[in-house]
FIKOL-106586 format. One record per residue (C-alpha): x negated, y negated, z; residue in three letters. Coordinates in pm, whole numbers, plus 32768, in hexadecimal, padded with zeros to 4 digits. Example, Ala and Ser with C-alpha at 12.3 -4.5 7.8 and 13.67 -1.06 7.14 Angstrom:
BEGIN
7B3281C2830CAla7AA9806A82CASer
END
This chain:
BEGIN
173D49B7E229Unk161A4A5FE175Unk16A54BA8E212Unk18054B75E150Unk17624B70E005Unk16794CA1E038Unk17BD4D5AE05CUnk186C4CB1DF5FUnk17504CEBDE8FUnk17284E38DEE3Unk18B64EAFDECCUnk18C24E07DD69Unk178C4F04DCF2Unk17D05013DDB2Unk19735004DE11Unk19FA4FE4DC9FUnk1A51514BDBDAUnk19695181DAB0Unk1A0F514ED96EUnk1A15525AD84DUnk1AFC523FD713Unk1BF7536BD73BUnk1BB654D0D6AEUnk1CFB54EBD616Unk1D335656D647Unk1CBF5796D59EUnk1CC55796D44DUnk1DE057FAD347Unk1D9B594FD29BUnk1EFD5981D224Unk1F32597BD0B9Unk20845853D08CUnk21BF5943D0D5Unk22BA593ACFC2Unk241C58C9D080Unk24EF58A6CF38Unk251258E2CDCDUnk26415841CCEDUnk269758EBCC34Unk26655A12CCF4Unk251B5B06CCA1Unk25775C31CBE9Unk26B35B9ACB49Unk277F5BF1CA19Unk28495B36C928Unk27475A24C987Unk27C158D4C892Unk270757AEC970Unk260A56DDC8CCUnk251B56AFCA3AUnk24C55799CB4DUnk247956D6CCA8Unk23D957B1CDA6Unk23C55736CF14Unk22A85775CFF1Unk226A571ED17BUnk213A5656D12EUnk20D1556FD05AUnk2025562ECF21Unk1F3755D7CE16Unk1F685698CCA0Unk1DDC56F0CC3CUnk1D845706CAC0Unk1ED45770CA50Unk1E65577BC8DBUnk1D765898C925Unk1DF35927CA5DUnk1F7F5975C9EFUnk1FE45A66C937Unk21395A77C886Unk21995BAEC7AEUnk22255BC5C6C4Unk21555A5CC663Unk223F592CC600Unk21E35826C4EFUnk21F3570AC59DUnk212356ECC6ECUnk220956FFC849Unk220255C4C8F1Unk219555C4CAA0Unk21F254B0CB7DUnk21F2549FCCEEUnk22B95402CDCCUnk22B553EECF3EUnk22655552CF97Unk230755DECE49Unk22915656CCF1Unk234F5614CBF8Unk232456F8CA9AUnk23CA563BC975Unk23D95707C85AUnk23E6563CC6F1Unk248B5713C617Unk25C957E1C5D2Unk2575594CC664Unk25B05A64C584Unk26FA5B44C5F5Unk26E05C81C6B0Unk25815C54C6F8Unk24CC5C86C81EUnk23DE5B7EC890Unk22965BA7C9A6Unk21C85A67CA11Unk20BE5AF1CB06Unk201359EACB8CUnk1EAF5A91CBE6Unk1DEA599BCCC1Unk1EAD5839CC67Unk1F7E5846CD96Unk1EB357B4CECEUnk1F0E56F8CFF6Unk1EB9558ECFF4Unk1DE2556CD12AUnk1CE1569DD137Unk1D04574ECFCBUnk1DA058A3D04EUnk1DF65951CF11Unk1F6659FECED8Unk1EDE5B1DCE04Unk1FA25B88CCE3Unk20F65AF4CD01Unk21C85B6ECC21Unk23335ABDCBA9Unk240F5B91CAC9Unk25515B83CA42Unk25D55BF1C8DFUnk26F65B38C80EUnk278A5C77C7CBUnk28735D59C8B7Unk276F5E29C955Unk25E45E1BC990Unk24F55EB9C8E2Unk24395FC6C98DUnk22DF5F2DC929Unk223A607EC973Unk2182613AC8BBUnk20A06273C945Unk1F2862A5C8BEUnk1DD66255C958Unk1D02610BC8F3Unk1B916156C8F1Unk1A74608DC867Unk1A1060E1C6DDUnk189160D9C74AUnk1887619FC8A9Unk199E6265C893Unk19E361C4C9F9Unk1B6A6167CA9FUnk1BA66009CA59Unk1C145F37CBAAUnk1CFA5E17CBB0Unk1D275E21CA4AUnk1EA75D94C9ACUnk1F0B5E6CC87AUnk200F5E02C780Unk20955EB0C64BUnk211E5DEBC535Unk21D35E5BC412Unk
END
């Protein structure tokens, strides 16, 4: 008998597979990937009141205060909502006609789980019949050094 619990004893120790909580995978480096805008990006005659933009991954909207830009500015603040795996861009004010609008979103736009950043996402549309061309040619350097500016987002106002 004493030789049936030695080897039960020593196939519970020894027999069972060791137990490790599961890696889960490499992680995500992908930035959320944008799978639909309505109404479409880069539209004209745009008359909607929200913009809902679809993504294939949960998201998270980062300091939108400081991080998005809209041009030209609007008086009352654009309000951001999300829902499921959308954004949705509510805008609280009549638009002005045959204007068009830019909302780059900087570093707001990051997916929910590890923070990967959608750089500079940029939604346009104007209210008019055509776009704006929203180019203008010259060279941005630093007053003190003299030195090219990177990264920098330049808007001319009236």
């Amino acid at each position: 008998m004493k030789k049936g619990y030695w080897a039960l004893a020593i196939l519970t120790l020894f027999g069972c597979a060791q137990q490790v909580a599961p890696t889960g995978g490499p992680q995500d480096e992908t930035p959320p990937k944008i799978l639909s805008e309505v109404p479409e990006n880069l539209n004209t005659n745009f008359n909607a009141t929200e913009v809902v933009v679809s993504f294939d991954e949960f998201i998270q909207l980062k300091n939108p205060a400081e991080q998005v830009l809209i041009s030209p500015p609007l008086q009352k603040p654009v309000s951001y909502t999300l829902k499921k795996k959308s954004l949705v861009i509510k805008f609280n004010q009549e638009l002005a006609q045959n204007t068009t609008y830019t909302l780059n979103f900087g570093e707001a736009i990051r997916d929910n789980n590890e923070g990967n950043i959608l750089a500079n996402y940029t939604y346009v549309f104007s209210t008019g019949a055509y776009l704006d061309s929203m180019e203008i040619k010259g060279k941005l350097t630093d007053a003190i050094t003299q030195e090219p500016v990177k990264d920098a987002l330049l808007m001319l106002y009236k």
